[in-house]
N, C-alpha and C positions, 0 to 999 in steps of 0.2 A: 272648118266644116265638121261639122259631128254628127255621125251616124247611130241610130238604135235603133233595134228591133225590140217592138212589144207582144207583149202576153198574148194578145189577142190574132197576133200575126200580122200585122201594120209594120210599118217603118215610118221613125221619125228622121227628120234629115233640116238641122239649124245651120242658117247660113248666115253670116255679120252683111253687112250692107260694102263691103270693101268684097268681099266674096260673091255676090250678088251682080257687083259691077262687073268684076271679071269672069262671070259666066255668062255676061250680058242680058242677065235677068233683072231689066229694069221696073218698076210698078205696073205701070202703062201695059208693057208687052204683056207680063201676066193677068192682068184685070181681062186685056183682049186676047189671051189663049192665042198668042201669035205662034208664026211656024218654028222661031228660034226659040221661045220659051218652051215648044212641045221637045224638040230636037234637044236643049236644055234638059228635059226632065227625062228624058230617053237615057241621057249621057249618065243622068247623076243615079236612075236605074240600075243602071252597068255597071256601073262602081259595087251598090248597094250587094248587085248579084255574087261579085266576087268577092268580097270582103264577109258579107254576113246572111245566115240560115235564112234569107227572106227570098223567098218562093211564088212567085201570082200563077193563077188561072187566066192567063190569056188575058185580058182590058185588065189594066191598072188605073183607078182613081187619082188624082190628084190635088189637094188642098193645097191652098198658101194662105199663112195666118201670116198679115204683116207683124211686127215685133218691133220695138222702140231698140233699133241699132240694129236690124237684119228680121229673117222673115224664118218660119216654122212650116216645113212643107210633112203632110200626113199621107203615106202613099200607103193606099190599101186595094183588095182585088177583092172586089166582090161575089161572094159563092163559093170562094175558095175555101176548105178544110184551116180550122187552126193549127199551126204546126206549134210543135212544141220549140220552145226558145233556149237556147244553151247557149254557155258564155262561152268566147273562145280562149284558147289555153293556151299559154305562155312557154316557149323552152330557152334555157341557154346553152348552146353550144361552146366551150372552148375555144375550137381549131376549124379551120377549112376541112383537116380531114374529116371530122367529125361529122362537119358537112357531106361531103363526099360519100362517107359510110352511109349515110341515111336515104342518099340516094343510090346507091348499090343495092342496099339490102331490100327497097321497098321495091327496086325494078326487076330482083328476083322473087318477090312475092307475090306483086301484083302489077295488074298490067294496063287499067282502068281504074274510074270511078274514084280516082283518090280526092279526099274533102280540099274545099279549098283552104290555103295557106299563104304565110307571108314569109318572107326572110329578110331581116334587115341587119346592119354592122353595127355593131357597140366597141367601138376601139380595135382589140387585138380580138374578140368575141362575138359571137352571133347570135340572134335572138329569132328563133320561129314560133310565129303564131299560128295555133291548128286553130281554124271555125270548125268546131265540132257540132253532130250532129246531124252531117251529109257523108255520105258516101263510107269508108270502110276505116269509119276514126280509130274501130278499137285495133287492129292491125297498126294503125299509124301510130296511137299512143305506145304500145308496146314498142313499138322501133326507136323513138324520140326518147322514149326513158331510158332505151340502152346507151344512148350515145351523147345522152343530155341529162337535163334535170328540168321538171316542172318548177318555173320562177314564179308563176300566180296564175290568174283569169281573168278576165271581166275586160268591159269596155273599156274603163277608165284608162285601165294600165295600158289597153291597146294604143289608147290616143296619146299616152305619155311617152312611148314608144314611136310612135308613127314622127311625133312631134322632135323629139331627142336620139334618132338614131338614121344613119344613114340606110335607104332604100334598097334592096337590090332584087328580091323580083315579088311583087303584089299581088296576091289574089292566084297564083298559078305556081308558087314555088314549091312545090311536091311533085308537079309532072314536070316543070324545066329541069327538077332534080334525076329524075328520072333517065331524059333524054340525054343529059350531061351526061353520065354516068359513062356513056357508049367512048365519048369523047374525051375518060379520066386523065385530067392531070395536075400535077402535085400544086400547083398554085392556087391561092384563094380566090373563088367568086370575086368578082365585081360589078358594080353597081349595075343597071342596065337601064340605057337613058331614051 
């Protein structure tokens, strides 16, 4: 599944037909606007909401464009303001601790409102992803640069990422870090299933 956000404030969301199946969004169900295809597009919402700068005013739209191997869903909210679309940025962390630090230092600085974020494991190394452009990124970029390095931006690299690194916490990983913090201790994060 591949997620984007457009210029215009829309979200696009490609699913293969093997993906399709196991959300149990089969033709049928969506032609008739069934209750598990609404429940379906509510789920893939949630996702959308944590991962990426896309924002609705209350009713959200839904298109399905079938597609030759999976189907093209266009979610948009109508009357809503265009938000401005920014790519999300890439860190590598070294070490757990490094991890750790980044959650100490943002839960002495702030106490809310932090953008959402991902953490996932590359070997002995970590990789967080900040979605910029919600909540108090420029406090968060400055933390991340102390105790990391900016690796890149953009979708692509997120999904190459998502795709080739193990998970360990999605969409919420700057407040779990947060909370952790209270709880420090010397071992590295793991996965959360």
């Amino acid at each position: 599944m591949k997620m984007e956000p457009l210029s215009s404030g829309d979200l696009r969301i490609w699913m293969t037909d093997g993906e399709l199946c196991r959300w149990g969004l089969h033709p049928e169900e969506l032609k008739a606007g069934s209750a598990g295809a609404q429940r379906a597009m509510r789920r893939l919402l949630g996702i959308a909401r944590q991962r990426l700068p896309f924002r609705s005013n209350g009713n959200v739209l839904v298109e399905a464009l079938p597609l030759e191997g999976g189907c093209l869903f266009l979610f948009s909210s109508p009357g809503s303001s265009t938000p401005t679309v920014t790519l999300p940025q890439i860190y590598a962390l070294e070490s757990a601790e490094a991890v750790l630090q980044i959650g100490q230092t943002l839960s002495a600085l702030l106490h809310d409102d932090l953008p959402p974020a991902s953490l996932y494991r590359q070997g002995d190394a970590y990789v967080l992803i900040l979605y910029a452009g919600l909540g108090t990124t420029g406090i968060c970029t400055r933390v991340l640069q102390e105790f990391g390095y900016r690796m890149g931006e953009g979708y692509a690299a997120v999904s190459y990422i998502e795709e080739h690194s193990q998970p360990i916490t999605v969409g919420n990983a700057l407040q779990r870090l947060c909370l952790a913090y209270g709880s420090h201790s010397p071992t590295p994060p793991h996965p959360v299933r």
